[in-house]
N, C-alpha and C positions, 0 to 999 in steps of 0.2 A: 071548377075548371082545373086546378093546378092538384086535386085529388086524381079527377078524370084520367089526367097527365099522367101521373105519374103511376097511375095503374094498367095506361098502357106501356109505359117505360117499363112495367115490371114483366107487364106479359112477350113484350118483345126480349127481353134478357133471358125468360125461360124460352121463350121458342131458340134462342141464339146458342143456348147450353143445352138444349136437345140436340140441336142439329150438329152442334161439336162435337159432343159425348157421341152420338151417331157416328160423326165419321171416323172419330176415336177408335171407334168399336171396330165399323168395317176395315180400317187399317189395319190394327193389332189383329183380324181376323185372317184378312189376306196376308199380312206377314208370317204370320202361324202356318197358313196352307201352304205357302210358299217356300218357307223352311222344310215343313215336312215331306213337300214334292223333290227338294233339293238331297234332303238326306235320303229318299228311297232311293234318287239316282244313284247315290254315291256307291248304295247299296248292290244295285242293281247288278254294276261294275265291279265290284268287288266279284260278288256271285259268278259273273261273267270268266273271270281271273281263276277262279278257282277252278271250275266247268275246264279250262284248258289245263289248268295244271295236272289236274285228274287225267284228262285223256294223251297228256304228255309223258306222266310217269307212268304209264302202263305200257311207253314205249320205252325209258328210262331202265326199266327190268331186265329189258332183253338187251341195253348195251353195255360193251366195257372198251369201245375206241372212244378214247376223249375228243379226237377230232370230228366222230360223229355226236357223241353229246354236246359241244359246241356249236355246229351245224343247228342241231335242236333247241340251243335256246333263242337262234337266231328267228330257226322258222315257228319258236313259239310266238315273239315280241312279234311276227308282223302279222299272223293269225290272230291275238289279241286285235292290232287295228283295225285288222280287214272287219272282223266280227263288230266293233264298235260303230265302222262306220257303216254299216250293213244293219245295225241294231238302230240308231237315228237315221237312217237312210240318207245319206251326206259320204261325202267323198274329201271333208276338208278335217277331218279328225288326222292328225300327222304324230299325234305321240299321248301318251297316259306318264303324268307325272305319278308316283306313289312314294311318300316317305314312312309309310308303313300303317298297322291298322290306325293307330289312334293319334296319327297325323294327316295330311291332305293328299287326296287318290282323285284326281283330277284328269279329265281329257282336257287334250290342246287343240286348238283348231287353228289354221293358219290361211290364209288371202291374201295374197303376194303385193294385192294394190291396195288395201284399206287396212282400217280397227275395225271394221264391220263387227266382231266380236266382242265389242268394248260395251256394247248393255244391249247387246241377243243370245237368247239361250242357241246351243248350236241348228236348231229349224230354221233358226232366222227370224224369231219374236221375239218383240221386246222383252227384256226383262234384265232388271234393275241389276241384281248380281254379274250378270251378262256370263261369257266363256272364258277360262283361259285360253289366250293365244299370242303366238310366236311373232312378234314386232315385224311389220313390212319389211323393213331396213334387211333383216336376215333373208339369206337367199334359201338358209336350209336349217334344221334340227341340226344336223352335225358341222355346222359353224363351231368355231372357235372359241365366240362370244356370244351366246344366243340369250336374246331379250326376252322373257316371258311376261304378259300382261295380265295384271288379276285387282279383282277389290277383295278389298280386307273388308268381311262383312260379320258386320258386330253379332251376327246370328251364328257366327264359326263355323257358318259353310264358306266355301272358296277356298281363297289364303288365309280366312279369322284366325287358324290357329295363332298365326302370325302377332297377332296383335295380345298374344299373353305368353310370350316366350318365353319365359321364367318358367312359366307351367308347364309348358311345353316344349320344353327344349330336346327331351330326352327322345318326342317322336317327329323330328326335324333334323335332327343331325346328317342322318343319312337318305339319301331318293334316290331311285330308280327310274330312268324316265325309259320306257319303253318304243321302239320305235319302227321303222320299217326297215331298221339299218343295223338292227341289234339293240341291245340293252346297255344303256350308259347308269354309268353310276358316280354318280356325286358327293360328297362329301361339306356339310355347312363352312365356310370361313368368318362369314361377318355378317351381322345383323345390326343395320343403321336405321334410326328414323329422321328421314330428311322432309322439304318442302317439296312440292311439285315442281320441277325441273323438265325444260324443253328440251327438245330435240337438236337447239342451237349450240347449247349450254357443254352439252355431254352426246358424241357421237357412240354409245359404250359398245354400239356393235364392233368399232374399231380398236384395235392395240392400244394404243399409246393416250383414246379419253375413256377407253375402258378401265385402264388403271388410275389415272388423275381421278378420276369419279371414284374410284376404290380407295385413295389415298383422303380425298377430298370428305366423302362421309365417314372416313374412321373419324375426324378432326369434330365437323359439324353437330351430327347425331349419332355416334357410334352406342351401341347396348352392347355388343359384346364383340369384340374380332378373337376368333380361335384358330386363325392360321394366318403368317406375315403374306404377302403374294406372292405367288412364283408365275412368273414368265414365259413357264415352260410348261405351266395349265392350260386346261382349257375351261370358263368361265358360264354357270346360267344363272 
């Protein structure tokens, strides 16, 4: 009896490390697929980027008013969007982060009433990495203080570069966020790693706990501050 036993104890322990090792497998499978659907995106976009910058600098040739090559990288940044949002077929694409190749080239999507983007790819399906996108509380991209939302995903699509900044400092420092308003450019000041903090805590879209929250994670988790604050910035 107590052989019986224990040779059914053994066959249930191999059926229990099949079915593990099984979904092991299927995870680290769909992780893989899903990384590599995520980087072709990236790809895709990039491509996209270039496609315009070609057919921009063949107009570039024939000018020499600065106020009309101005004009031009305005009407390139919203050509960029329109084609993106035209490319996922959505209307809620509002800006393309890039802080260059071999940093994060990211669309923003924005929803004035929700995170609805907080774990959907921009279709609107699930999906675990989810969108970047621009915090409700913002009424616009050219706020003063605009919140961008993202996961740091240890597969170093999204924000992952994020999470090895030592490595990658060198393609973070500077981004370009693309828009329908022109092209804004930014420069890195501080990089904190803090706790998850509410919306009660830190209003950062506003002045005055946009900067407490700035002063507040140099203190906490600060990795590196490269510029004191100014006042006279404007903040993403």
């Amino acid at each position: 009896m107590i052989k019986k036993l224990r040779k059914i104890i053994i066959v249930l322990l191999i059926l229990i490390l099949f079915i593990a090792s099984n979904v092991l497998i299927s995870r680290y499978l769909s992780m893989k697929a899903d990384k590599k659907e995520k980087y072709q995106e990236i790809k895709e976009n990039t491509n996209l980027i270039k496609e315009i910058i070609i057919e921009f600098e063949k107009d570039y040739e024939v000018l020499e008013d600065q106020d009309i090559q101005d004009l031009d990288y305005l009407n390139f940044s919203k050509e960029l969007i329109k084609r993106l949002n035209k490319k996922y077929n959505t209307d809620k694409i509002i800006a393309f982060l890039d802080t260059g190749e071999a940093g994060i080239r990211e669309i923003i999507a924005f929803d004035p009433n929700s995170d609805f983007f907080d774990r959907r790819n921009i279709k609107g399906e699930y999906e675990y990495s989810g969108t970047l996108f621009l915090y409700k509380e913002n009424e616009s991209i050219t706020d003063p203080y605009i919140n961008i939302f993202g996961h740091s995903m240890q597969d170093k699509t999204r924000l992952g570069k994020l999470l090895d900044y030592p490595t990658n400092k060198e393609s973070l420092v500077k981004a370009n966020l693309f828009t329908n308003e022109g092209i804004y450019q930014y420069e890195l000041v501080q990089v904190s790693e803090i706790d998850t903090v509410s919306d009660d805590d830190y209003l950062t879209w506003q002045k005055d706990d946009f900067f407490r929250f700035y002063e507040d994670s140099s203190k906490s988790g600060l990795i590196e501050q490269l510029e004191k604050p100014d006042v006279e910035a404007s903040y993403m």
